[in-house]
C-alpha positions in Angstrom: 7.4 -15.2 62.6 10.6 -15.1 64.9 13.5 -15.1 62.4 16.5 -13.0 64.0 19.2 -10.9 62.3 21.5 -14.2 61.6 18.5 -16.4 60.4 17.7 -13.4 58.1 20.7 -12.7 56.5 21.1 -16.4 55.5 17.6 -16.7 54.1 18.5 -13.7 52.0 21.6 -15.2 51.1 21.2 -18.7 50.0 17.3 -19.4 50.2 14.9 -16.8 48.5 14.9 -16.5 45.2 16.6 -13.9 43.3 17.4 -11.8 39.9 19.7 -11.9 37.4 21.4 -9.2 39.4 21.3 -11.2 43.0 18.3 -9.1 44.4 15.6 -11.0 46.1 12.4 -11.2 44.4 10.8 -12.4 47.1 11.0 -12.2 51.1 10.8 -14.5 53.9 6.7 -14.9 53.7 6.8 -15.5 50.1 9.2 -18.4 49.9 7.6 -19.7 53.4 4.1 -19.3 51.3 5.8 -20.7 48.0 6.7 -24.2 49.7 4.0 -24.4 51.5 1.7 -24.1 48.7 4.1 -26.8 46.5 4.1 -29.4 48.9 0.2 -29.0 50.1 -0.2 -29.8 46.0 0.4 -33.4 46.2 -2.7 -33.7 48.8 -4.9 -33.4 45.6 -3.7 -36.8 44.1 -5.4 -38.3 47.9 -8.4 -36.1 47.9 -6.8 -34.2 50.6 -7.4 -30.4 51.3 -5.1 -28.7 50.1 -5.8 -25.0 51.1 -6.2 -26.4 54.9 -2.9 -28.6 54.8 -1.2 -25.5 53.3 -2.0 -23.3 56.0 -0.8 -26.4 58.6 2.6 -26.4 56.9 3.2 -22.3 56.2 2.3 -22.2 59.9 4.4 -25.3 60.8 7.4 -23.4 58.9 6.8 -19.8 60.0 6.5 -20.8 63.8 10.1 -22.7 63.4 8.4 -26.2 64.9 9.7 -27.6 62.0 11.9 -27.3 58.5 12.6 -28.9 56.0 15.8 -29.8 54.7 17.6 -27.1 52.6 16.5 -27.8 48.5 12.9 -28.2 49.7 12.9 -24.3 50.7 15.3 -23.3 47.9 13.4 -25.2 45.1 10.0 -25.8 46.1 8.1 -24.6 43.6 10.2 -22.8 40.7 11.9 -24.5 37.9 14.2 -27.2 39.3 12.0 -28.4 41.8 14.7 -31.1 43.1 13.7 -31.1 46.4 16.2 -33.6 48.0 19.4 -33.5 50.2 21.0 -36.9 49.5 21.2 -39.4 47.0 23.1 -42.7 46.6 24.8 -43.4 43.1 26.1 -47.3 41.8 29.9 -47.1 40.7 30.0 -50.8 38.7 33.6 -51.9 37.6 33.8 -50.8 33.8 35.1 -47.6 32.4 31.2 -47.0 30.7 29.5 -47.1 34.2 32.1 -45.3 36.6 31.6 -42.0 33.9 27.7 -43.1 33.9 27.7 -41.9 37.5 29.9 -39.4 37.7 27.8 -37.7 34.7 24.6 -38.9 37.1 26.8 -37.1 40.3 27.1 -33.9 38.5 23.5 -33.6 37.1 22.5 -34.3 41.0 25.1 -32.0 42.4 23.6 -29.2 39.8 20.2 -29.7 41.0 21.3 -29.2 44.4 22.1 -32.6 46.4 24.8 -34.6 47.4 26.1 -38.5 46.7 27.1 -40.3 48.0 29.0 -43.5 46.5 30.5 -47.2 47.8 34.0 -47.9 45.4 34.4 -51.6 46.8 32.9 -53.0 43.5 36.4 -51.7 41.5 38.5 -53.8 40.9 42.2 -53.2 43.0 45.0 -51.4 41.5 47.1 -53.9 39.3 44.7 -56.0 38.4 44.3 -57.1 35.3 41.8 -55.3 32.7 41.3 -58.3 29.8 39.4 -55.9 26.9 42.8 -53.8 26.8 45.2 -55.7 28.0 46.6 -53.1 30.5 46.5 -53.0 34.2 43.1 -51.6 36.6 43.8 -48.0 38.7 41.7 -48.6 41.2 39.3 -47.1 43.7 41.7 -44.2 45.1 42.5 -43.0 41.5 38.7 -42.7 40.0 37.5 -40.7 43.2 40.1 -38.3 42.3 38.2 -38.2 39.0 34.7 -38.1 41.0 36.3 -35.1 43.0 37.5 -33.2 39.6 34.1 -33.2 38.0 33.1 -32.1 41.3 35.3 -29.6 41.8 33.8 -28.1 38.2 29.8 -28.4 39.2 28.7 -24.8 40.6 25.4 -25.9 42.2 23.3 -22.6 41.4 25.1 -20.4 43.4 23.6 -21.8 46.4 25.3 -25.3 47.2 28.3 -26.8 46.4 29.1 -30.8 45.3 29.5 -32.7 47.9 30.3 -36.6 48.2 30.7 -39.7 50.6 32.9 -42.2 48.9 33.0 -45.6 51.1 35.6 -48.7 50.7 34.6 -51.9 52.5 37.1 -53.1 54.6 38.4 -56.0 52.7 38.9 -54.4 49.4 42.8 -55.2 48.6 43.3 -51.5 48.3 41.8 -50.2 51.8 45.4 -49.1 53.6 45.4 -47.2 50.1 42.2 -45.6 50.7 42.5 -44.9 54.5 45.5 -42.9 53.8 43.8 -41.2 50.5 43.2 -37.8 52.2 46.4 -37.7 54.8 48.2 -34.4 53.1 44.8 -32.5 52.9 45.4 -31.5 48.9 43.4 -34.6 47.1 39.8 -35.6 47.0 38.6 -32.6 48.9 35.0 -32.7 47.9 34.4 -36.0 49.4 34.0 -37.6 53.0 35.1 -40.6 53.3 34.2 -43.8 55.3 35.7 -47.4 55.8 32.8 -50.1 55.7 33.5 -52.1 58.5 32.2 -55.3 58.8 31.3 -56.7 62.3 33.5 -59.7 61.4 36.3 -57.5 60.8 35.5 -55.7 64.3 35.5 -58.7 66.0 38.9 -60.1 64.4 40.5 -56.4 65.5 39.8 -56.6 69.4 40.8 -60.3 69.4 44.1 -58.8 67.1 43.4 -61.9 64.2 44.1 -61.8 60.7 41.4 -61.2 58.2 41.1 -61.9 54.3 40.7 -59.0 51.4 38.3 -59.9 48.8 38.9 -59.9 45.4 35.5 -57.6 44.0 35.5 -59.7 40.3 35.9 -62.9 41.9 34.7 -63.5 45.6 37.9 -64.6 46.4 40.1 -64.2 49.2 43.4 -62.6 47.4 45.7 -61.8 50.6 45.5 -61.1 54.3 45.8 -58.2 57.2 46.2 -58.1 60.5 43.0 -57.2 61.5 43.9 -54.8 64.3 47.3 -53.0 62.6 44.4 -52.1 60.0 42.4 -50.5 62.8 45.0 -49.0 64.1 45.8 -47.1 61.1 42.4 -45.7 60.8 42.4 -44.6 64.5 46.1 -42.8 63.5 44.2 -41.5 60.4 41.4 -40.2 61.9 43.1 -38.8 65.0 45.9 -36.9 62.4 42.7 -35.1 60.2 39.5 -36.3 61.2 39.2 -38.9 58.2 38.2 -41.2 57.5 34.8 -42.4 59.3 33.6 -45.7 60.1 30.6 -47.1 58.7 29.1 -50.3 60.2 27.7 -51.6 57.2 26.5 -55.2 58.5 23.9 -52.9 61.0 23.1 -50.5 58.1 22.1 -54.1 56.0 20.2 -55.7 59.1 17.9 -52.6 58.7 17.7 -52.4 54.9 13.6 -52.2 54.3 13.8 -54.4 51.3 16.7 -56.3 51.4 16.0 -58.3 48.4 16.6 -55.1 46.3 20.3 -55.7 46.8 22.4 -54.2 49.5 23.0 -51.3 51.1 26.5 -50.0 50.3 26.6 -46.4 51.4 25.3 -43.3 52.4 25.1 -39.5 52.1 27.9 -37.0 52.4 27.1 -36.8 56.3 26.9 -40.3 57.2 23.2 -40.4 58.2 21.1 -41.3 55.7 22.2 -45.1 54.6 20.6 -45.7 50.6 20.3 -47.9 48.1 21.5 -47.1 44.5 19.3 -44.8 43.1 17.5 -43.9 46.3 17.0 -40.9 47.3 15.6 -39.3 50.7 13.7 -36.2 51.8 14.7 -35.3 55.4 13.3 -32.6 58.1 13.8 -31.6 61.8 11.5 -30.4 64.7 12.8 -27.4 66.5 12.5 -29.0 70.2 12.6 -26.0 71.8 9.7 -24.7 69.8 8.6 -28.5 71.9 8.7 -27.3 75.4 6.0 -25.0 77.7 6.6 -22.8 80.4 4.9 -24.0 84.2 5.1 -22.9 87.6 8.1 -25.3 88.1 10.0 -23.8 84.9 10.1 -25.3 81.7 8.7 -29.1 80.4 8.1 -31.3 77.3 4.8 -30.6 75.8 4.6 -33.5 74.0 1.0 -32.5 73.1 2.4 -30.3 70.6 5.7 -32.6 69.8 2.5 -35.5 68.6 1.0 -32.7 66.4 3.9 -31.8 64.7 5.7 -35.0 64.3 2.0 -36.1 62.5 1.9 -32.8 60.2 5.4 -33.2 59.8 5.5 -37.1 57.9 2.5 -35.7 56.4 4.7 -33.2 55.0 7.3 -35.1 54.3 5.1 -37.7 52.2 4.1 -35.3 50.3 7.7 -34.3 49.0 8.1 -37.4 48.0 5.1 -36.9 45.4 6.0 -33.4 44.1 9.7 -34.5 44.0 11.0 -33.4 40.4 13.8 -35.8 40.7 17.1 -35.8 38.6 17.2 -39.4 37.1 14.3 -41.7 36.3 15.7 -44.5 37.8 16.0 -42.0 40.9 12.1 -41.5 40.9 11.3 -44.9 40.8 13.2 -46.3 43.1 12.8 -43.3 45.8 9.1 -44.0 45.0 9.2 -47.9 45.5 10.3 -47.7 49.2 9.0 -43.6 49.8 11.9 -43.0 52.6 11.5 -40.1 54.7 13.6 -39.3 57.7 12.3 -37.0 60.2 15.2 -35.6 62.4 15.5 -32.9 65.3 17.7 -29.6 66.1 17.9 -27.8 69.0 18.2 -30.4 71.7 21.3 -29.0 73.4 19.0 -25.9 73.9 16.3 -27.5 74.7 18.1 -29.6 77.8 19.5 -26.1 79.2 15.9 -24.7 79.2 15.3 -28.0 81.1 18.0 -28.0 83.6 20.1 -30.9 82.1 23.3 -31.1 81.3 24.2 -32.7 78.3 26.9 -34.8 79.4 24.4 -36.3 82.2 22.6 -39.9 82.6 19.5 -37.7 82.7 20.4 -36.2 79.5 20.7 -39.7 77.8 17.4 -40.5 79.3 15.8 -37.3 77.4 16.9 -38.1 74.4 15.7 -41.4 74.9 12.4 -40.6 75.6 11.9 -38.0 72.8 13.2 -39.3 70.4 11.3 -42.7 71.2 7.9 -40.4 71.2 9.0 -39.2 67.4 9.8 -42.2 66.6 6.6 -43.9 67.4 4.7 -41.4 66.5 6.0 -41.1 63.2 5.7 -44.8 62.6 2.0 -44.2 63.6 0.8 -41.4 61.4 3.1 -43.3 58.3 0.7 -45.6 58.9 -2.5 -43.5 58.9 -1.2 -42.3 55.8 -1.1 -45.8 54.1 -4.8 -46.9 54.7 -5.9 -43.4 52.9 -2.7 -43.1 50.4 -1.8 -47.1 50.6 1.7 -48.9 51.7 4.6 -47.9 49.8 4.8 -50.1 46.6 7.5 -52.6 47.8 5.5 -52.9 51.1 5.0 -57.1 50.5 8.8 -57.2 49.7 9.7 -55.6 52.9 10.6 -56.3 56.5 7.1 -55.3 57.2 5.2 -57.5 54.5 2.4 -59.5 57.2 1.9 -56.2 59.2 0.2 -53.3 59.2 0.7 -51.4 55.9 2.9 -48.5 56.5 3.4 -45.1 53.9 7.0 -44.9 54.2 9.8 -47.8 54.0 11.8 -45.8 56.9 10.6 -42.2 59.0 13.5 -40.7 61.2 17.1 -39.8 60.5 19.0 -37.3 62.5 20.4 -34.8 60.0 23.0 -31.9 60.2 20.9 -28.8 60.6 23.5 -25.9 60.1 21.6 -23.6 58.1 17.8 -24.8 59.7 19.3 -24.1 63.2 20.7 -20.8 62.3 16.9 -19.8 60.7 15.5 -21.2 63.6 18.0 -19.6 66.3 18.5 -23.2 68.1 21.8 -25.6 68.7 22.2 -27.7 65.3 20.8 -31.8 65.4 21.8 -33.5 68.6 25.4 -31.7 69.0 26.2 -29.9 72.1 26.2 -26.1 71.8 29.9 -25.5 70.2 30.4 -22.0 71.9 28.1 -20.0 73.9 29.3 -16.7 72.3 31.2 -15.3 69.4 32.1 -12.6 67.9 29.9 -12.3 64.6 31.2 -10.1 61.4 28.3 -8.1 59.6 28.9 -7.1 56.5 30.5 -3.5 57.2 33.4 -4.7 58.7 32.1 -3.9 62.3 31.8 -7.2 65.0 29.4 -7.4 67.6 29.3 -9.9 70.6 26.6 -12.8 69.9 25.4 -14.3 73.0 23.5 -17.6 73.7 19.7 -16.5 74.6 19.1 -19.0 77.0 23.0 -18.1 78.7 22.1 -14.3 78.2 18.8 -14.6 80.2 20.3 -17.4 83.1 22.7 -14.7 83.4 20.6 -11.5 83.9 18.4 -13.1 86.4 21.3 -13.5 88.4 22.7 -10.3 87.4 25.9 -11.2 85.7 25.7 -10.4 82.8 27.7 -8.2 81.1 29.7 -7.7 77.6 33.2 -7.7 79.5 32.2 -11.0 80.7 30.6 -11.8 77.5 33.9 -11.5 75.7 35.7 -13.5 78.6 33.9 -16.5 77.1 34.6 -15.7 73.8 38.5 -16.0 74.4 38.1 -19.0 76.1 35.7 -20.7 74.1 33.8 -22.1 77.3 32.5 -21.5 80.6 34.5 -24.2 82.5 37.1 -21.7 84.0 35.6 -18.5 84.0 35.8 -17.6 88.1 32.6 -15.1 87.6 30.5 -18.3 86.9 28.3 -20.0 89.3 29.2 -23.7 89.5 25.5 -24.7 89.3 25.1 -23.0 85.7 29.0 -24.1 84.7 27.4 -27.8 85.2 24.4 -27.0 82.6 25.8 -24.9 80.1 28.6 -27.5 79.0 30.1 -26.7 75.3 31.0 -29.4 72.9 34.8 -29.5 74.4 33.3 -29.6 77.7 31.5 -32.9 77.2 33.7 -35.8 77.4 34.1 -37.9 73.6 32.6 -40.7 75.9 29.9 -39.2 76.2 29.2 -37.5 73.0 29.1 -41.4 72.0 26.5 -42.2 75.1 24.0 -39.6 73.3 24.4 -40.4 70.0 24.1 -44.3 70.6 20.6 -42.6 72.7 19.4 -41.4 69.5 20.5 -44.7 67.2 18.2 -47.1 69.5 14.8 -44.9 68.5 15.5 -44.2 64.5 15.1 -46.0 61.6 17.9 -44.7 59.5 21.3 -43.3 61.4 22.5 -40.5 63.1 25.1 -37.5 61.9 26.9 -36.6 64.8 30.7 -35.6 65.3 32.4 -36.5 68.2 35.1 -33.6 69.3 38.1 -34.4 70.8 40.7 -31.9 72.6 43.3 -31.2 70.2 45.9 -32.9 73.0 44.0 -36.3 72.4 45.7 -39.2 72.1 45.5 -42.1 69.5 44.5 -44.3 72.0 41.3 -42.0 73.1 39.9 -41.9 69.5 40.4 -46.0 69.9 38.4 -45.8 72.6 35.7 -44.2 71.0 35.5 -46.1 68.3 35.4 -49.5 69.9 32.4 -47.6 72.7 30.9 -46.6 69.3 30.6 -50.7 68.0 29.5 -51.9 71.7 27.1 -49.3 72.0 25.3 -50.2 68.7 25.6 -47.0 66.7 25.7 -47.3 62.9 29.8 -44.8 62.3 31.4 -42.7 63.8 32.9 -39.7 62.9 35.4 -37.7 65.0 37.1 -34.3 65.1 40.2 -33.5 66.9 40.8 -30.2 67.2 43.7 -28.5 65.2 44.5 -31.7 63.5 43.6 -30.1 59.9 46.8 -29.4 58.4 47.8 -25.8 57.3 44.4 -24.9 58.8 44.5 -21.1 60.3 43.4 -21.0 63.8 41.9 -18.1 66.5 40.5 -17.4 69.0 38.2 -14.1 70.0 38.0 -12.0 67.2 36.6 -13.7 64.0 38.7 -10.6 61.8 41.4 -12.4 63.0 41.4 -15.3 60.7 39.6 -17.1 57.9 39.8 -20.5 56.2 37.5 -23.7 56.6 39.6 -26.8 56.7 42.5 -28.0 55.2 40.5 -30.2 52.6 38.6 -26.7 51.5 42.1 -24.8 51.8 44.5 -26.5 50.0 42.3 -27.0 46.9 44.4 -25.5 43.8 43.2 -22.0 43.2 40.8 -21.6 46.3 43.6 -20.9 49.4 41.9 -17.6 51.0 44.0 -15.8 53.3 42.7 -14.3 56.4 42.1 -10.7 57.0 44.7 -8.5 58.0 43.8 -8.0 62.0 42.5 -4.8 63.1 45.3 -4.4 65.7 48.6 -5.9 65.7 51.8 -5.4 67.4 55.5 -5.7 66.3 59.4 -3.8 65.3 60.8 -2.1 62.4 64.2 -2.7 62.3 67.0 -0.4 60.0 69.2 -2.1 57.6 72.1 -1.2 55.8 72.0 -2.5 52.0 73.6 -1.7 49.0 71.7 1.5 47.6 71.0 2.9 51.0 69.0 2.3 54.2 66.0 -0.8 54.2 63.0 -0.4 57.2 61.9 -3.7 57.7 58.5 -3.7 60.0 57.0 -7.3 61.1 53.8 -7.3 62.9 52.1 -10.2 64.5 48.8 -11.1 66.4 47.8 -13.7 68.8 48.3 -16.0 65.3 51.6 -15.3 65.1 53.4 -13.4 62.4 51.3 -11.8 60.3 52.6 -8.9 57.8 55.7 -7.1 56.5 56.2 -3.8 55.3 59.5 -2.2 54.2 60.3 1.6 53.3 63.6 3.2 51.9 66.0 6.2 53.3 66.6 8.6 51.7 69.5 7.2 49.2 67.0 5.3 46.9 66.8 1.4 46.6 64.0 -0.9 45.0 61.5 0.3 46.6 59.0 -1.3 44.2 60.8 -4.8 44.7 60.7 -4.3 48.5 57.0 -3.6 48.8 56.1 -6.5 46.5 58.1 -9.2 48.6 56.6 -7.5 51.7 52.8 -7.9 50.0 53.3 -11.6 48.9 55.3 -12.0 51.9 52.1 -10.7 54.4 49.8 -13.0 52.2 51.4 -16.1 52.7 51.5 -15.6 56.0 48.2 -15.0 56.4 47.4 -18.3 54.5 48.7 -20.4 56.5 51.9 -20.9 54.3 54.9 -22.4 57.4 57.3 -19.5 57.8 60.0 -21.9 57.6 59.2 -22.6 53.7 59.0 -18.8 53.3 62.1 -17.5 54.6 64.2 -20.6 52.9 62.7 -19.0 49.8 64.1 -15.5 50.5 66.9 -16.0 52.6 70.0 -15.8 50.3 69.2 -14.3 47.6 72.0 -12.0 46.3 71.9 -8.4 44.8 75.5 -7.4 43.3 75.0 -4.0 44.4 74.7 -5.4 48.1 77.7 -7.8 47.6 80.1 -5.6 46.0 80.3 -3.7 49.4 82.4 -4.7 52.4 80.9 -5.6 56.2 76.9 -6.1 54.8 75.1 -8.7 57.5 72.6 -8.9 54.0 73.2 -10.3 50.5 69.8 -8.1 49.7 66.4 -6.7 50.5 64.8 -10.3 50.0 67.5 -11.4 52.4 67.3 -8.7 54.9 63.6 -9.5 54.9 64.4 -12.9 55.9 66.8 -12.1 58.6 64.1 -9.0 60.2 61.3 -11.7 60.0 63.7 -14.7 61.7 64.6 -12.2 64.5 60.8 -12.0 65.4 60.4 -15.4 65.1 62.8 -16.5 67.6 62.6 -13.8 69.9 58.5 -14.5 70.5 59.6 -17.7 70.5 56.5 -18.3 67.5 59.7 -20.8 66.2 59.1 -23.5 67.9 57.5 -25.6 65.9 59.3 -24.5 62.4 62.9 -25.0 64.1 64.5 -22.1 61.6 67.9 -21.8 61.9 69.6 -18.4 62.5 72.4 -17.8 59.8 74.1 -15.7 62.3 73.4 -14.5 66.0 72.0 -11.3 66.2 70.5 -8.7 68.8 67.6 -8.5 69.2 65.6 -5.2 69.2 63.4 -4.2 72.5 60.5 -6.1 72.4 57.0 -4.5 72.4 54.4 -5.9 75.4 53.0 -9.0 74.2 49.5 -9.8 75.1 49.7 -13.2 75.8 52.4 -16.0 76.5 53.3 -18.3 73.5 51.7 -21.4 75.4 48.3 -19.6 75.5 48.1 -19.0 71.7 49.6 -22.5 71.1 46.6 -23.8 73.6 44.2 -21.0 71.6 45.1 -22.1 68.1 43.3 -25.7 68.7 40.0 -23.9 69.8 38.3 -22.8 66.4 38.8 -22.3 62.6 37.4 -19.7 60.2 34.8 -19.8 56.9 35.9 -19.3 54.0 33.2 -17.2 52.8 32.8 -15.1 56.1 35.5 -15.2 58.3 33.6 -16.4 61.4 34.5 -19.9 63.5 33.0 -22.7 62.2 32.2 -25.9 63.9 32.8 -29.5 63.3 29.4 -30.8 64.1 27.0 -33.5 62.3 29.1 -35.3 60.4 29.9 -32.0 58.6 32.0 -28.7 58.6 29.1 -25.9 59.5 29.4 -21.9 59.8 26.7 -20.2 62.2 27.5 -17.2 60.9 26.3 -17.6 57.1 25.4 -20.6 56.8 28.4 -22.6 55.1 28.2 -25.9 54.6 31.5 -28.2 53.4 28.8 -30.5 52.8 26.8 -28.7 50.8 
C-alpha cells in the first residue's frame, strides 16, 4: 500500500474509526479490510463470491486504482452505515413540508451527506398566503432557515452540512436570489445555482425580454430583460464566485425516467443532477494508477483501466444494496433507478506523465478518449450486471425501456476528489494541478517544502532541482516566470492560473460529452478578470454543451486573508466560512515580521507603540510604559484585540475609526499632547505605518495631522508585489495551509477540508 505522510494524516484524521477519546481503533488495513468486506456482502443476495470479490475490492482500494467516495470508507460497516455523498430533498410550498425537509436535511447531514434542494416551487415574497391571511417570505428567507439548522448539525465530527439551493430563472424573486450571498455573512452553508433555462439563454444573447412564472399558478406575473438578468449574474459571480449556472433543460433531456417528475437540482457540488429523494453513490479511478512505463516513456494501459472500471460498477452496485439509507422514501427511490456515477482524479498528473499539457488540443483529445473508454465500459459491465442481478426496477419506464436491460439508471459523474486525491497522492477530478509546491504545516509548528513528484523527478533528471528553487515556485505560485525553467517543461507543467478560463471550459465540455450525469469542475479566473471574461465563459460554457458552470476569481471573496509562500502566514477558508457569527479565525501570528516602535508622550508618562507587518500587511501591536506608570493593563489589551483583528481580516480603516479619538482626562488636561490617549496614540502609531508602506491605498484613512515619519526598516517586497501576491491563495480554517477552489468546491490538500463537506 502506497499511502504518503499527507494521505496518512488525513485517514487518521477524518476516516478510521476512533474512541471516545479520538484515538484510532483501527489503522489504514483495517478500515481498507472493513469496507471491503461490507460492500463484497451484498454479492451474497446474487450468489456471488463474496470472499473472492472482497479481495478484488481491498486490493482495488489498497493499490489506489480506485476509491470510493468519502461516507463509503468512513461508514462502511459500523453503525450508521449511510454510505452516500449526495442526496436531493423536495421543498413543496407549505409551512408543514419546507420544515419536513429541513428535518429530512439535518437527519442526512448527521449521517454524513449533503442536499441539495430547488426553492422555485415557493411561492414569491408578497404573495398572498389565504390559510392566515398574511403575506409569503419567499425563497431567499427559508434558505436562511435551511442554512440555520445547518449551521447547528455537527456531522460526527467528521463532515460538516453542506447544501446546493437552486432558483429557476423565472421565479419572480431570482434578482433577489442572485444577490442572496453578495456580503459573504448569510446563507453560508449553501452553494447556490440559477436554473437556467435554454429559452432564457437564447432570449439573453438576442438581449429580449422574458416572463417570471408565478410557481401556484403557471402564470406569467411580470417580465425582465433577459440579458440585464444575465448580466447581473456574470457581476455576481465575478464579485464572489456565486452563484453557478445550472442548465436545467440538458440536466431534464437526460433524466432516466422522466415520467417520475423532473429534475430540479443537484448536490452541493453541482455534479450529480437528482430527483427528490434520490440519492447517488459516486467513485473515482486514480488514472495514473492507469498508465505503464515503455521504452518510449509512459502510456494508457487501458487493459487495466477495462478491469477496474468493470470491478469498479461492480463495486459501486453493490453500495447501492448495503446502503443503510436515511429516509425510506430515500431507499426506494435510490433503489428504483440504482444511480451510480463512476468519476476520475488524477488526470492533470496523469497528462504530465504523458507529455501533454493541459491546456492543449491533445489534452482535450485524452480526455476524450478516456473518459469515452470509462464510459463505455461502464455502460457494458452495468449491463452484465443486469442479466445476473436484473435491470434496475424502473428499467421499462426509462429511456432505455426496448434495449438491452442495464443494472444502473446512470454510471459516470465526475466528482470533487479532495480528500481521495490527497489518500491517493494525485491532482483532484479533472482540475489542473493548483500549485506544484507548497509549504505544508505538520502539526509541531515546523513547515517543510512539498513538491510535485512528477515536477521533483522531471527536475532531477535534468539536474535542477533544488529546495531554493523549490521555494521560488512557492512564492510565485507557478512555473510561468521562473528563468531556471526550461521552456519545454514550463509548457507541460501548467498550473490552474496558467490555463486559460477558455480552456478550462474546452476540458470540462471534453468530459460532459462521455458521462451520463455532470461534471464538478471550477473554472479559475486571474483575480484582474474582467466582467466581460466571466461572460465569456459562460456563454462558451452553453455553446459547448456542458450542464453549469461554476467559476472562481481569485481574491474576489470578501474579507478573505490572502498569502503567498509561507502557509503560517495566514489562515481562513472563504468569506462565506469566515464571516459566519462565532467562527472568524484569525491567522497565526507570522514567524518573522518587520516594523517601528515609536515613543509617545501621554498623560501619566511615556507610551512605546510597536507595529509589525508581513508581506499581508499590518499585522500586530504591542505597547510598553516608561518608567512614570500609565495603564499598562489598558494598553496591552487594545494592542491584543488590536493584533487580532488585524489578523482576521477586520479593514484597518474600521479599526482605527474605532480608537482614534478617544479621550483620557489625564491626557487632555495637559498642554501641547499630539494624543487625546493611549487608544488614540495607538491609532496615530498604526496610521503612520499605514501610509508610510503605503498598505493605505485601498482603506484611504485620513491623517488627523501630518506627521514624520520614523526611518523605515528594509521592506522585502514592493507594495504592488503583495497586492499582485494577495490574489494567489487563501488559507483553511482548520490548518492554515492554501486551499484551492477546484470541483465545484473549496478543498484543502493539506488536511483534507472540505466547504462542501
Amino acid at each position: 500500500m502506497n499511502i504518503g505522510n499527507s494521505g496518512l494524516s488525513v485517514l487518521k484524521k477524518r476516516y478510521l474509526i476512533k474512541d471516545e477519546q479520538g484515538n484510532p481503533t483501527e489503522n489504514v488495513e483495517d478500515m481498507f479490510n472493513r469496507v471491503a468486506d461490507t460492500i463484497a456482502s451484498a454479492d451474497e443476495k446474487y450468489g456471488g463470491d463474496v470472499k473472492a470479490s472482497s479481495k478484488t475490492f481491498y486490493d482495488m482500494m489498497t493499490d489506489m486504482e480506485f476509491l470510493p467516495n468519502s461516507p463509503t470508507l468512513m461508514n462502511a460497516g459500523r453503525m450508521l452505515g449511510q454510505l452516500s455523498a449526495c442526496f436531493v430533498l423536495p421543498v413543496d410550498d407549505s409551512m408543514e413540508d419546507i420544515f419536513e425537509a429541513i428535518k429530512n436535511a439535518a437527519l442526512i447531514h448527521k449521517s454524513g451527506g449533503g442536499t441539495g434542494f430547488s426553492f422555485t416551487r415557493l411561492r414569491q415574497k408578497g404573495a398572498p398566503v389565504n390559510s392566515t391571511g398574511g403575506v409569503a417570505s419567499g425563497p431567499v428567507t427559508f434558505m436562511k432557515v435551511f442554512n440555520s439548522a445547518t449551521e447547528a448539525v455537527k456531522q460526527g465530527g467528521t463532515r460538516r452540512g453542506a447544501n446546493m439551493g437552486m432558483l429557476q430563472i423565472d421565479h419572480p424573486d431570482i434578482l433577489e436570489f442572485i444577490d442572496c450571498k453578495a456580503d459573504g455573512s448569510e446563507i453560508t452553508n449553501f452553494n447556490i445555482s440559477v436554473a437556467v433555462t435554454e429559452k432564457f439563454m437564447e432570449a439573453a444573447l438576442r438581449g429580449e425580454n422574458y416572463d417570471l412564472i408565478d410557481p401556484r399558478t403557471g402564470e406569467a406575473v411580470a417580465q425582465l430583460n433577459a440579458k440585464e438578468v444575465f448580466d447581473k449574474i456574470v457581476t455576481a459571480a465575478h464579485n464572489n464566485g456565486e452563484p453557478g449556472i445550472v442548465f436545467i433543460d440538458r440536466l431534464n433531456r437526460d433524466n432516466v425516467v422522466p415520467n417520475q417528475g423532473k429534475i430540479e437540482a443537484t448536490n452541493p457540488c453541482g455534479e450529480q443532477p437528482l430527483l427528490p429523494y434520490e440519492s447517488c453513490n459516486l467513485g473515482s479511478i486514480n488514472l495514473v494508477a492507469m498508465l505503464k512505463e515503455t521504452e518510449k516513456g509512459f502510456e494508457v494501459d487501458f487493459e487495466k483501466l477495462e478491469r477496474v472500471t468493470r470491478n469498479a460498477v461492480h463495486f459501486l452496485d453493490n453500495v447501492i444494496d448495503v446502503n443503510n439509507y436515511p429516509l425510506p422514501a430515500i431507499d426506494k427511490t435510490t433503489k428504483d433507478t440504482r444511480k451510480i456515477g463512476l468519476g476520475v482524479m488524477g488526470f492533470a498528473d496523469m497528462l504530465l506523465m504523458l507529455g501533454i499539457p493541459y491546456n492543449s488540443e491533445e489534452g482535450v483529445m485524452m480526455a476524450e478518449k478516456v473518459m469515452g473508454f470509462i464510459n463505455n465500459t461502464a455502460k457494458d459491465e452495468s449491463r452484465r450486471l443486469a442479466e445476473v442481478r436484473g435491470a434496475f426496477p424502473l428499467f421499462n419506464e426509462s429511456i432505455y425501456a426496448g434495449g438491452k436491460p442495464i443494472r444502473n439508471g446512470t454510471v459516470t459523474t465526475i466528482a470533487p476528489t479532495g480528500t481521495l486525491s490527497i489518500i491517493a497522492g494525485v491532482s483532484s477530478g479533472v482540475e489542473p494541478v493548483f500549485a506544484y509546491v507548497f509549504i505544508r504545516n505538520v502539526m509541531d509548528g515546523t513547515e517543510f517544502i512539498e513538491v510535485n513528484p512528477i515536477l521533483k523527478r522531471t527536475l532531477e533528471k535534468r539536474g535542477l532541482y533544488s529546495e531554493a528553487l523549490m521555494k521560488k515556485i512557492s512564492e510565485e505560485g507557478s512555473l510561468a516566470h521562473i528563468d531556471e525553467i526550461p521552456e519545454d517543461i514550463k509548457r507541460v507543467f501548467v498550473s490552474a492560473h496558467d490555463v486559460s478560463p477558455i480552456w478550462h471550459i474546452r476540458m470540462q465540455a471534453a468530459f460532459q460529452n462521455n458521462i451520463d450525469n455532470a461534471v464538478s469542475k471550477t473554472v479559475n479566473f486571474q483575480s484582474t478578470a474582467t466582467k466581460e471574461d466571466v461572460q465569456e465563459v459562460y456563454e462558451l460554457a452553453y455553446k459547448l454543451g456542458c450542464k453549469g458552470v461554476t467559476i472562481y476569481r481569485d481574491g474576489s471573496r470578501m474579507g478573505q486573508v490572502l498569502n503567498v509562500g509561507k502557509v503560517n502566514n495566514g489562515k481562513e477558508e472563504n468569506a462565506d466560512e469566515s464571516l459566519v457569527y462565532g467562527h472568524i479565525m484569525p491567522r497565526p501570528r507570522p514567524t518573522i515580521t518587520q516594523g517601528f516602535t515609536e515613543k509617545v508622550k501621554i498623560g501619566c508618562g511615556n507610551l512605546y507603540i510597536t507595529v509589525n507587518y508581513d508581506e499581508n500587511g499590518i499585522c500586530e501591536v504591542f505597547t510598553s510604559t516608561g518608567r512614570h506608570g500609565g495603564c499598562p493593563s489598558q494598553s496591552e489589551a487594545i494592542s491584543r484585540l488590536t493584533s487580532i483583528a488585524l489578523r482576521s481580516g477586520v479593514d484597518i480603516k474600521e479599526i482605527l475609526e474605532q480608537l482614534r479619538g478617544i479621550r483620557c482626562p489625564s491626557t487632555i488636561r495637559q498642554q501641547g499632547m499630539c494624543v487625546t490617549s493611549c487608544p488614540d496614540a495607538i491609532a496615530k502609531a498604526i496610521e503612520k505605518v499605514l501610509k508610510m508602506q503605503d498598505f493605505g491605498k485601498k482603506t484611504e484613512v485620513k491623517a488627523e495631522k501630518p506627521a514624520p515619519a520614523p526611518t523605515p526598516a528594509p521592506v522585502p517586497k514592493p507594495q504592488a508585489k503583495i497586492d499582485e501576491d494577495k490574489h494567489k491563495m487563501k488559507f483553511c480554517p482548520e490548518c492554515g495551509a492554501k486551499i484551492e477552489h477546484a470541483g465545484g468546491c473549496v478543498i484543502c490538500p493539506n488536511c483534507g477540508y472540505s466547504k462542501c463537506g
